[in-house]
N, C-alpha and C positions, 0 to 999 in steps of 0.2 A: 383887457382880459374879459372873460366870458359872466365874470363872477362881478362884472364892474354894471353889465347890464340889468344886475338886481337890483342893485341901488337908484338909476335910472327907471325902472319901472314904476312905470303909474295903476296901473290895471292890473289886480292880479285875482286868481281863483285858487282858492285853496281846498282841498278836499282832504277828509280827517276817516280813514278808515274803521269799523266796525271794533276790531282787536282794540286802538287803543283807547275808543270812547264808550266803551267798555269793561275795559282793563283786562282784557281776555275771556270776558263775556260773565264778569263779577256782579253786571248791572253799569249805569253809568258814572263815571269817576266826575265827579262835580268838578274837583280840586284840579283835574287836567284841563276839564272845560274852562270854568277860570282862569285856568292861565293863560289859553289858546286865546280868548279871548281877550285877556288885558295885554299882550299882543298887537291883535287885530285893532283893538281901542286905538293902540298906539299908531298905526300903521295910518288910520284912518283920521290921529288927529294931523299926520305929516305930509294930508293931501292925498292918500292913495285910495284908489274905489279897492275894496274889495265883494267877492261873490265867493258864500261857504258854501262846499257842497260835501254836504254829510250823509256819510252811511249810519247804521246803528237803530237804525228801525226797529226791524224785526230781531236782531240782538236783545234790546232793551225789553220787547215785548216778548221776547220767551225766558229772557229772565223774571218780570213781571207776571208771567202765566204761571208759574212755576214748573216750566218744563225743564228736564236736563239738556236734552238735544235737541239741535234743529230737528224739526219736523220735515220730512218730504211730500205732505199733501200741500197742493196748491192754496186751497180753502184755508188750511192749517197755517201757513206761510203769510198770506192777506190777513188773517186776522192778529198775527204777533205783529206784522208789520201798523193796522191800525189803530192799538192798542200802546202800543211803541213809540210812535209818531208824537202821540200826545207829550209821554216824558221826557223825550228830545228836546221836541220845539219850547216847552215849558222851561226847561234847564238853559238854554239860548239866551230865551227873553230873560229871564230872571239874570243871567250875566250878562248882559248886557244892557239893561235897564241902571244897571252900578254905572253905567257912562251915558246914559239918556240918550241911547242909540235904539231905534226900535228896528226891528227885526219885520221881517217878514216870509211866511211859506210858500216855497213853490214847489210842486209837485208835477215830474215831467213823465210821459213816456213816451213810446217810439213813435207814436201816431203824429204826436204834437212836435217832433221833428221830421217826421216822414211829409206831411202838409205843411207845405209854403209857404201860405198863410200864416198856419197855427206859428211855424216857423217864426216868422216876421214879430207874430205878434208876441211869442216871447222875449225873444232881442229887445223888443219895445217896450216893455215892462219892464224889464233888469234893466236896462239904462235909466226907465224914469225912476225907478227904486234908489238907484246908486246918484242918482245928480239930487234926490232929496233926503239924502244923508241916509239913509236905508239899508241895513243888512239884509241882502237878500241869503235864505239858507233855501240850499235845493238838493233835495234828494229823488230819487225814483218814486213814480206813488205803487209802491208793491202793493197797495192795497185791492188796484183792478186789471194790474196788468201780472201779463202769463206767458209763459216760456218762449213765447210764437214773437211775444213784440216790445219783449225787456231789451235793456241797451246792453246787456248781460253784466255789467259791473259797474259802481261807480267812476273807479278810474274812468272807461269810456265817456260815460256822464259828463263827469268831469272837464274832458277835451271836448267834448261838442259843445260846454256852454264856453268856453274858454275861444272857440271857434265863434258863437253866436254872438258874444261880448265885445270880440275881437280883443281879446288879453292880451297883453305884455309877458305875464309870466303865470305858468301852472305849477303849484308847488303841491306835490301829494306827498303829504305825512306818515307814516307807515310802519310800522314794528321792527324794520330794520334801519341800517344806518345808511341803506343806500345799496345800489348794484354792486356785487362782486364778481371776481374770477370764478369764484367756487361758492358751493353754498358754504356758508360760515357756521350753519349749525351742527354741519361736520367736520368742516372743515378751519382749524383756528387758522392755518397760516394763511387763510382768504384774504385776496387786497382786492381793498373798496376800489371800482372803477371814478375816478374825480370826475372826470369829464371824457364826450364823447357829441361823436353826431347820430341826432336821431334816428339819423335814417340810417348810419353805419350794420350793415347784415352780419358781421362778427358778434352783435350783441345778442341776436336770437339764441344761440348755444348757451349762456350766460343766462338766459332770464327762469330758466324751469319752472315749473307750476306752482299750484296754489295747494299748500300745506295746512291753511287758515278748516275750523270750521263751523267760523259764523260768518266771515264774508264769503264773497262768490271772486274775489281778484287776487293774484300773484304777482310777483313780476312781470312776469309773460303781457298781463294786463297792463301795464303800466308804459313798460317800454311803449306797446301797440297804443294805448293812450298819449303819450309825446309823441310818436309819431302823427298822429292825427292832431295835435294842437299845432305842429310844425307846417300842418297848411295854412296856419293862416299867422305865419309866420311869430309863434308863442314859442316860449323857449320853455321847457320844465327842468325841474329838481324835484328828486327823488329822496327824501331824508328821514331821518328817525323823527319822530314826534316826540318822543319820550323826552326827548335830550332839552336841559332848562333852556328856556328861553330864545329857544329855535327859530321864531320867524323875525326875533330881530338880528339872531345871525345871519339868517337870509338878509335881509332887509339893509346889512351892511356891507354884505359884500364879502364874508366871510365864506373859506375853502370847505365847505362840509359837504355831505350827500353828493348824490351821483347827477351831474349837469348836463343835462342834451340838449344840443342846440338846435334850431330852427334856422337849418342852412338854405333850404331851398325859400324864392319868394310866394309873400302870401298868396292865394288864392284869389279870385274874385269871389266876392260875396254869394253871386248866386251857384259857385264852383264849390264852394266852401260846405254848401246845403249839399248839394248832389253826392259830396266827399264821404261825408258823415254820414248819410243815410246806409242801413245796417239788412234792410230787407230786400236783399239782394232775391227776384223770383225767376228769372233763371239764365243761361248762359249762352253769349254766340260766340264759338271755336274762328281765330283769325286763322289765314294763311301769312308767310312772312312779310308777304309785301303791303299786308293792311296792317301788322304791327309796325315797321317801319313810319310808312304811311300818319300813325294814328301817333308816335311816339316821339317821331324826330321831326315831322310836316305839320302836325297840331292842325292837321285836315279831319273831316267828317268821315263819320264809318258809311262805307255804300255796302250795299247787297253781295258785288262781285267777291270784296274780298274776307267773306264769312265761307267756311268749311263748313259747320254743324253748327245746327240748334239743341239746346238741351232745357228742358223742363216746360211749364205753362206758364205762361206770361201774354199781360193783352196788352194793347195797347200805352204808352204812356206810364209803362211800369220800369221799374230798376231792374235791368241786367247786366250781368259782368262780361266784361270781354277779354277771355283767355288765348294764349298761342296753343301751339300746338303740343304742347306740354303739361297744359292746364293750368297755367300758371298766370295768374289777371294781373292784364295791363293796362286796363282800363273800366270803368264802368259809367252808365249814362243811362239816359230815359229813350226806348226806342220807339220808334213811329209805327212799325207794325206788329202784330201780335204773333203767338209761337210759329201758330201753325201757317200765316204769309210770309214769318219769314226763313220756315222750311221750306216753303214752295222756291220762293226768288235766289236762293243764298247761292253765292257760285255764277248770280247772274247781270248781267248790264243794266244800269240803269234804263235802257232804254228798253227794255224787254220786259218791266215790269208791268205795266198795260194789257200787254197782249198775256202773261201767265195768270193775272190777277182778277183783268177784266177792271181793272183802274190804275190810279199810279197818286196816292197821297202826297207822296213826298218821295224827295228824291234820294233822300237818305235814312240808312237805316238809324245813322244816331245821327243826330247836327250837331258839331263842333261844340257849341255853344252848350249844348244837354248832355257835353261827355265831359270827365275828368280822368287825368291820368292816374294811376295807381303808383304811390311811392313805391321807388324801389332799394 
């Protein structure tokens, strides 16, 4: 069973949304923390790495400021999140010092998943934090990042470091008890969905927006969150946090929350980066026979079978590759910039020379710098 792979798991990331550390934005509920953590105590004396990834930042900091409402200024926003930051990570260490586990902050944005490097070099830290007994806690740093290069939610967070880790299991804790048919706050006779495939497209109808209004995630986010933990072959659970003693039901195997699996196989590590990356700057239109080509032959995108370019993009930057419907089948790092590859698109490799006056490369994306888009 699907639920047998919990207890199997060694690796896991857990992410604790804004609502319930919180408590619906009352300030932070110690008493939940606490127990989330004696927990993880536990999880961690029976051999398992964990990696927290917590919202509640800026929650904490606009309860702290004595504001009523989120704020919508940027500047306003950075500073509850700075502010915030402190009483989090302070409430962590102090629970978790009760097990002489020390903690540690990490603070991500998109930059530092966008570059390869910066890439590498966090994997490379959250492994050595975790092989020397180490709670790593990672959240966004809202403090310097802004609308243009946020991961837009934790959830997302969450599956890209789960992705970076290479987890076993992503478990996002959350105000419900899990995916429904219906929404259940209308809806009583809602039935929790137990289990399903990540990639199953019946569930988009199912996920509806975000109601919340001190996080930025819904459903909507979550689901698209297991799906991206599903590249690298991470399985998630979707479950109430509230409910006692939650992650040792996970942790036994117990039937609760909503389980998506990670049916497809993992990604390659450097496919895994290209997956995740979120700054997509702009798009080239396939004809049918380069989606084919690109989907079923797992060959390189060439020139010929590009219809339209759309937006600026130079060199070496993330573009999505749509059919003719707009609908992305792929995305990767392309070799020439917007406006070469307006000029070439439609055309033979071998004619790139004489329209360009060179010829870099013989493809517009290499095999290798494309990944396919879950479908």
């Amino acid at each position: 069973m699907n639920r047998d792979i919990a207890k199997e798991a060694k690796r896991w990331v857990i992410k604790i949304g804004s609502a319930l550390l919180t408590n619906d934005g009352a300030g932070l509920d110690c008493k939940a923390i606490d127990s989330w953590v004696d927990q993880i105590a536990a999880l961690l004396a029976d051999g398992k790495e964990v990696v927290l990834v917590s919202s509640g930042a800026i929650a904490e900091g606009i309860v702290r400021l004595g504001w009523k409402t989120r704020p919508d200024s940027i500047h306003e926003l950075q500073a509850a999140a700075a502010v915030g930051q402190m009483g989090l990570i302070q409430a962590y260490e102090s629970s978790f010092m009760r097990f002489d586990h020390h903690t540690a902050q990490i603070l991500l944005d998109h930059d530092d998943m966008a570059s390869r490097q910066r890439y590498l070099n966090a994997r490379g830290v959250l492994q050595t934090l975790m092989g020397l007994g180490v709670v790593p806690i990672v959240n966004e740093n809202d403090t310097v990042v802004t609308d243009e290069i946020r991961f837009g939610d934790n959830d997302r967070l969450a599956a890209l470091v789960a992705n970076l880790i290479d987890a076993d299991m992503l478990v996002i804790l959350t105000d419900k008890d899990g995916l429904f048919d219906a929404n259940p706050d209308t809806r009583p006779d809602a039935k929790l969905i137990s289990q399903a495939m990540a990639t199953d497209p019946s569930l988009d109808a199912l996920a509806g927006g975000s109601s919340g209004t001190l996080g930025r995630g819904g459903m909507v986010t979550k689901l698209q969150a297991a799906r991206l933990a599903a590249r690298s072959g991470c399985n998630t659970l979707i479950v109430g946090g509230r409910n006692e003693n939650i992650l040792h039901q996970v942790a036994t195997g117990e039937s609760i929350g909503t389980w998506l699996s990670a049916t497809q196989k993992p990604l390659a590590a450097r496919k895994q980066w290209l997956a995740g990356q979120l700054q997509v700057k702009g798009k080239v239109v396939l004809d049918a026979g380069a989606v084919k080509v690109l989907t079923q032959q797992g060959r390189s995108l060439l020139a010929v079978g590009v219809s339209g370019v759309e937006g600026t993009f130079t060199r070496g930057e993330l573009v999505s590759c749509v059919d003719s419907n707009g609908v992305e089948v792929a995305r990767g790092l392309v070799n020439y910039n917007s406006d070469e590859a307006g000029r070439i698109k439609g055309q033979s490799t071998e004619s790139i020379s004489e329209i360009l006056g060179y010829r870099e490369d013989d493809e517009l994306i290499h095999r290798d710098n494309l990944v396919i888009s879950a479908q």
